[in-house]
N, C-alpha and C positions, 0 to 999 in steps of 0.2 A: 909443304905442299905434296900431294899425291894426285895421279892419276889412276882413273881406275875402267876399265871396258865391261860395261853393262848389257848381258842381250834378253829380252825380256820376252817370254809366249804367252799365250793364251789368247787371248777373245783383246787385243791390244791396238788393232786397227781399227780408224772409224769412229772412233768412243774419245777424238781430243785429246789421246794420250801423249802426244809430242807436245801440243800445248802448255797442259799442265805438267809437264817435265821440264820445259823453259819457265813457266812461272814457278815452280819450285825451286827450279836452279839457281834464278836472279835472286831471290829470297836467301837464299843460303851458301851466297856470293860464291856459288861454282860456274866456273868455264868450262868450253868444251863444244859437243851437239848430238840431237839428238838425231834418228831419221827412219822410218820406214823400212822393212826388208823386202825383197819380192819372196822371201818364204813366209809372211804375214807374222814375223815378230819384229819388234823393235830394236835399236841399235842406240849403243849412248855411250861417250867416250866425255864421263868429267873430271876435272882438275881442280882443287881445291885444298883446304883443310880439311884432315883424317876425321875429324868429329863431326865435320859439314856432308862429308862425303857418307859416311855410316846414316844420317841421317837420309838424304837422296837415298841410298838403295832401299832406307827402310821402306821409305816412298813406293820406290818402283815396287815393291814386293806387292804394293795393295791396288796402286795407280789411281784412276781419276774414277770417280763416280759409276761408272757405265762399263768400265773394264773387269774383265774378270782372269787376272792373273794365274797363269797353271808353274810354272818354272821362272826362274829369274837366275841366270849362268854370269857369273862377274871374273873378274879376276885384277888386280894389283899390278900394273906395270911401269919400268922404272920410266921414273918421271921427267920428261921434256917440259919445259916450259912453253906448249904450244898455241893456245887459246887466251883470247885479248874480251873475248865474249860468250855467251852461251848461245848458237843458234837453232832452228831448224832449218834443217836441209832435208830438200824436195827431191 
C-alpha cells in the first residue's frame, strides 16, 4: 500500500471532476478523497496499491470528459493506513 497527494490545474472545476475521481477510485479499490480548492485546482489524497495508484494519476492527468488539465503536481508520502473509503468532500 502507498499513499500519494495529487493537486491537479487547469479548467478542473465545474466539469464533475471529483466525481469521476470517486468513480475511478472505487474502480481501482483506492481510498482516500477528493475536494475542490478555493485556488480553483483540485486536491486528492489516495491510498492503495502502487500499480492502482499509477493508474489514478494516469487518470487525473486527462480527467473527465469536459476538463482540460494544464499541470498535475503529486508527490509519495510515507504511508498511514488512513482511509476506510474514497470520498468527496465539500
Amino acid at each position: 500500500m502507498e499513499l500519494i497527494v495529487i493537486k491537479i490545474s487547469g479548467s478542473v472545476q465545474g466539469v464533475n471532476f471529483r466525481y469521476y475521481a470517486w468513480r475511478t477510485a472505487n474502480d481501482l479499490e483506492i481510498k482516500g478523497f477528493v475536494r475542490n480548492e478555493l485556488d480553483g485546482t483540485v486536491y486528492c489524497e489516495a491510498q492503495g496499491e502502487k500499480k492502482n495508484l499509477e493508474q489514478f494519476l494516469a487518470w487525473c492527468r486527462t480527467g473527465p470528459p469536459l476538463s482540460k488539465v494544464t499541470n498535475v503536481k503529486f508527490s509519495y508520502e510515507p504511508m498511514e493506513n488512513k482511509y476506510d473509503d474514497f470520498n468527496i468532500k465539500y
